[in-house]
Wavefront OBJ file of the C-alpha trace (Angstrom):
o trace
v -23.190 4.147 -14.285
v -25.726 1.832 -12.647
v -27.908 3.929 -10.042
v -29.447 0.949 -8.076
v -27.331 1.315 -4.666
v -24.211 -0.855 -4.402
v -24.560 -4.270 -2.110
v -22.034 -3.771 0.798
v -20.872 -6.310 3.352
v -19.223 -5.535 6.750
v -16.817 -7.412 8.049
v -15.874 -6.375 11.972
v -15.812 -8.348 15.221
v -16.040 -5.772 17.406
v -19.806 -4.665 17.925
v -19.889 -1.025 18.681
v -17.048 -0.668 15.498
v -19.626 -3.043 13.394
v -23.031 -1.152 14.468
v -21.259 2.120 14.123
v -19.866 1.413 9.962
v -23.477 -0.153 9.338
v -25.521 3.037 10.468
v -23.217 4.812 8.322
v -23.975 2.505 5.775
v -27.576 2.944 5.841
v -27.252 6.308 5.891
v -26.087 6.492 2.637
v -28.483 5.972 0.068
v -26.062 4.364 -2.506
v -25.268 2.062 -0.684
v -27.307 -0.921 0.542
v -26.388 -3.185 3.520
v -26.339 -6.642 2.844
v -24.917 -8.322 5.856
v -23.110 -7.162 8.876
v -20.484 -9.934 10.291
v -18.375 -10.620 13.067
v -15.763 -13.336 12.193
v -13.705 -14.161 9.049
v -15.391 -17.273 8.480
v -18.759 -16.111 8.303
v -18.355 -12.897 5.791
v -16.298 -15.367 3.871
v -19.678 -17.396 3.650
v -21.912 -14.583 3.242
v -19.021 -12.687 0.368
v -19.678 -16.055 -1.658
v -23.423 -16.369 -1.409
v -24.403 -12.390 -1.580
v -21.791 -11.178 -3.733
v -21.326 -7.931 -2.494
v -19.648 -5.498 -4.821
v -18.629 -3.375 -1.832
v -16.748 -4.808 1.202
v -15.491 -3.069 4.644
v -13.245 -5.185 6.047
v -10.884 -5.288 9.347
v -8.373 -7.394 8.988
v -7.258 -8.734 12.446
v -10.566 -10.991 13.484
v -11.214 -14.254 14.844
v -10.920 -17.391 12.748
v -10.102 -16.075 9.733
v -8.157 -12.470 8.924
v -9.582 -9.795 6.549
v -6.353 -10.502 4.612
v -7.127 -14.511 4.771
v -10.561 -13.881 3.288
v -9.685 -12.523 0.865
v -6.823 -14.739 -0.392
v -9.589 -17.498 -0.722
v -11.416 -15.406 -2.793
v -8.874 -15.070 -5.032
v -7.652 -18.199 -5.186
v -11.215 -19.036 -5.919
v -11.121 -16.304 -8.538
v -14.849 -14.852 -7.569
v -16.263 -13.018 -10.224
v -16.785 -10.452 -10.185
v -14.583 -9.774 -6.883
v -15.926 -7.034 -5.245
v -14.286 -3.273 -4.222
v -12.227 -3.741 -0.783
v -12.114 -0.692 1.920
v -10.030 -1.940 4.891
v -10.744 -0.772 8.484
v -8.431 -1.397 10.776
v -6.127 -0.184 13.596
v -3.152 -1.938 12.241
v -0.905 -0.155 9.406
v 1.287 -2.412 8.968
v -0.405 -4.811 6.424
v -0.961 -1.715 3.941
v 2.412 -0.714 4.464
v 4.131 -3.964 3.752
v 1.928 -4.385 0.452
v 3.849 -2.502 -2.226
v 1.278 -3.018 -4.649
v -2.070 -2.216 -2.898
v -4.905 -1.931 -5.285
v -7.612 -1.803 -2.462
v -10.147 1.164 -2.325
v -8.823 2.735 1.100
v -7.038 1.677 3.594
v -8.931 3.426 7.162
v -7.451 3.454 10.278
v -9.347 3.520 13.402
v -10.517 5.532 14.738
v -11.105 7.364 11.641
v -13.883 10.033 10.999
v -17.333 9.887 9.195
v -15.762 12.334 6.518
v -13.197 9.736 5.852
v -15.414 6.901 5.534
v -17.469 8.895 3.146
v -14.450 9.798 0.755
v -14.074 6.253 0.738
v -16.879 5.116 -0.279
v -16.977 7.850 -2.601
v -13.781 6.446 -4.003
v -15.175 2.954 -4.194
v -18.426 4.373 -6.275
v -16.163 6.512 -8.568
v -14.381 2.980 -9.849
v -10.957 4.333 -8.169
v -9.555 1.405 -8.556
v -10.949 -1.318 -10.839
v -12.602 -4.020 -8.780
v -11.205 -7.106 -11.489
v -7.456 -5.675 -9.814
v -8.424 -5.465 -6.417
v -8.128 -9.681 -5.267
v -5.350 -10.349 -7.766
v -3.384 -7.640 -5.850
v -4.565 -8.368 -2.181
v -3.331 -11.840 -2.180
v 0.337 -10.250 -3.549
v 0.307 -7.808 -0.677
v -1.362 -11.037 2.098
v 1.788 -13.003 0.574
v 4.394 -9.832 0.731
v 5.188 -11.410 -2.325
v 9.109 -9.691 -3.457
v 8.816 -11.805 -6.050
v 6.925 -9.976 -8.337
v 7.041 -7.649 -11.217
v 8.957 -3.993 -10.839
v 7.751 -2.328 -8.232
v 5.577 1.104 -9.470
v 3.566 2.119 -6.376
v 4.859 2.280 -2.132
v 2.237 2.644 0.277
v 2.842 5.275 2.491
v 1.187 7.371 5.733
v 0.353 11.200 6.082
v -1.309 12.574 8.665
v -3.323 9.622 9.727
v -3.885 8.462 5.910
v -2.253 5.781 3.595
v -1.866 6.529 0.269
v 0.164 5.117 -2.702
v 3.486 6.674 -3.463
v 4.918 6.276 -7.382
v 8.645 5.216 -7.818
v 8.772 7.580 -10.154
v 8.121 10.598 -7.560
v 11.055 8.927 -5.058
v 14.063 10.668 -4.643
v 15.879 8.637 -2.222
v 15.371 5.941 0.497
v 17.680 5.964 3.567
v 17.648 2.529 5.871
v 16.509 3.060 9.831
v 17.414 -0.338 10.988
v 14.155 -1.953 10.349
v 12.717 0.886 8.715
v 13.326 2.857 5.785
v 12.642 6.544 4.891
v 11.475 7.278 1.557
v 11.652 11.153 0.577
v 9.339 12.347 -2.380
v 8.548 16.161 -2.776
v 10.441 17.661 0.444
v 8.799 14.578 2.037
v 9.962 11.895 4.700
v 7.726 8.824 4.853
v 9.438 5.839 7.223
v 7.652 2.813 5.619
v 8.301 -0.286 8.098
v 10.201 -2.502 5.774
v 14.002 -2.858 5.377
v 15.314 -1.192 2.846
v 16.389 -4.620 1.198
v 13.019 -5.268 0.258
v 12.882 -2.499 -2.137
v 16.113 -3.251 -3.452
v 15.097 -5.989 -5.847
v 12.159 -4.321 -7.205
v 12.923 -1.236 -8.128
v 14.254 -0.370 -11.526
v 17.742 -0.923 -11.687
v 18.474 1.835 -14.002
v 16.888 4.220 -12.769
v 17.491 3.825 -9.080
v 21.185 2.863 -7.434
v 22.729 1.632 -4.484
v 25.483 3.710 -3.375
v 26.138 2.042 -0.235
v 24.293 -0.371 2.314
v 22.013 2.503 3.791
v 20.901 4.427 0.716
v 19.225 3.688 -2.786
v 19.575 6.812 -5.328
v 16.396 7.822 -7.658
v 18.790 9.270 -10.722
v 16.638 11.326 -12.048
v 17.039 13.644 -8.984
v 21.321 13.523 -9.163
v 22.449 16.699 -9.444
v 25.867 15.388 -9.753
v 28.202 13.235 -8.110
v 32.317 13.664 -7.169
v 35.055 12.294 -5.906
v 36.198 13.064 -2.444
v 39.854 12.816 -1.202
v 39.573 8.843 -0.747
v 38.307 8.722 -4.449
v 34.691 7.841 -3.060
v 31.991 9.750 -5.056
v 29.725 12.251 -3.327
v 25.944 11.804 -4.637
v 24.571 15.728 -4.028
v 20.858 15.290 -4.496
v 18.418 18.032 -5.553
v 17.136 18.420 -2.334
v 20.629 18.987 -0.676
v 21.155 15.741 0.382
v 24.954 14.225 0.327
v 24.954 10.375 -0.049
v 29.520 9.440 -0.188
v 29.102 5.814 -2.342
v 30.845 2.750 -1.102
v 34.021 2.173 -2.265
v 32.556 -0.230 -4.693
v 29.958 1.421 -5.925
v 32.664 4.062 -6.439
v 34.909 2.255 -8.632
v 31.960 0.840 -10.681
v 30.480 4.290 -11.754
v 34.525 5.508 -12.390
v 34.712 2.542 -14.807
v 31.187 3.376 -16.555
v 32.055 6.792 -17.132
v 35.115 5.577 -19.303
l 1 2 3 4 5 6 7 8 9 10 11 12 13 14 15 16 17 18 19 20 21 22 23 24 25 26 27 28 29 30 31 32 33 34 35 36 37 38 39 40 41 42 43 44 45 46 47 48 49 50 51 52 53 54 55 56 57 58 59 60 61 62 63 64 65 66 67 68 69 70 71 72 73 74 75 76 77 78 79 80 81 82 83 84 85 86 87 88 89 90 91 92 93 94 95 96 97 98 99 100 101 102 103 104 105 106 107 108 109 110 111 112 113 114 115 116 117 118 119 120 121 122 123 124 125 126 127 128 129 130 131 132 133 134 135 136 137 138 139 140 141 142 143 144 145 146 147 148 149 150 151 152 153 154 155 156 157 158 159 160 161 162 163 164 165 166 167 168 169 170 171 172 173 174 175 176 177 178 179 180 181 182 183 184 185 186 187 188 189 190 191 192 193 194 195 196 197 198 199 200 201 202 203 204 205 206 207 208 209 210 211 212 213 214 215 216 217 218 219 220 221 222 223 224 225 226 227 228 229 230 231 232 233 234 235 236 237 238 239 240 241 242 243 244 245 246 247 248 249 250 251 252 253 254 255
């Protein structure tokens, strides 16, 4: 691994936020600070000249948005793009990327032991810095459009982290949101539960009515009630009654 510190750029518009991430910054001693700015436009200029390989980004600033940045530099296909840590109040950009490939994801206010596992992260090659703009203009698009979906972002206790499909069990609409339970875990993610329809593997996960798509691998069995509806009993003890479509399509597949 290459010891000479790694070239970070902030990008913040608020100045005690900005002069607080770059004496952290300095304090490290691998990493070295390389600019320090206060609009979009600006650490677009100085991300193209300096080529950081370390960027701490907010996303909601003036002129240009953290996200916005760094869709030009991906449509300008920098190389090589550098490792993204967002810091930001607002959760709901990570959340409504399914796909997320960024370092971290902090929201303020967030600690100095947080910022440090992040960084820590970044330096550890985490996640592989040719992946990170490719998949940060999918998530500034919310582009459905894409391949299956493998990862959901998620929040725990103040931290966003990716979720794999594989680990889902079920997720239950809440009008706008939907609740994804994984390991005796409820996560409300804010995205109708439409969105994940599409994307996820159709067999593998099912749509037993409007509310409520069905990970099968965690079925413990399903049976008809006294309308002929089945009766999805999960692992965990949840009971999911099918619609009456859904119904009559798994009686005629298990024929």
């Amino acid at each position: 691994m290459n010891m000479s510190p790694c070239r970070t750029l902030i990008a913040e518009d608020e100045p005690l936020a900005r002069e607080g991430l770059a004496d952290w910054v300095r304090a490290m001693p691998q990493l070295e600070l390389v600019a320090a700015c206060a609009d979009g436009a600006s650490a677009l200029a100085a991300i193209r000249e300096l080529r950081p390989a370390l960027v701490l980004t907010d996303i909601q600033m003036p002129g240009l948005t953290g996200l916005q940045v760094l869709r030009t530099l991906a449509a300008e296909k920098l190389q090589p793009p550098p490792a993204v840590i967002f810091t930001t109040a607002y959760d709901e950009h990570a959340l409504t990327a399914f796909e997320l490939h960024a370092v971290d994801y902090l929201l303020k206010p967030f600690s100095h032991e947080r910022f440090v596992e992040a960084v820590q992260h970044a330096l550890s090659a985490g996640a592989p810095p040719e992946q990170a703009l490719p998949a940060l203009e999918a998530a500034a698009r919310g582009d459905a459009d894409g391949g299956p979906l493998t990862r959901v972002l998620v929040r725990d206790q103040g931290k966003i982290f990716p979720l794999h499909v594989d680990h889902i069990e079920h997720l239950r609409s809440d009008t706008k949101y939907t609740a994804i339970t994984s390991k005796g875990k409820s996560f409300l993610v804010r995205l109708p539960i439409t969105s994940f329809e599409k994307r996820l593997d159709a067999s593998r996960f099912l749509k037993v009515n409007r509310s409520c798509i069905v990970n099968l691998d965690f079925v413990d069995a399903m049976t008809p009630d006294e309308s002929s509806q089945f009766v999805v009993q999960m692992r965990d003890g949840t009971r999911v009654t099918a619609s009456r479509e859904v119904s009559k399509q798994l009686r005629a597949d298990s024929l």
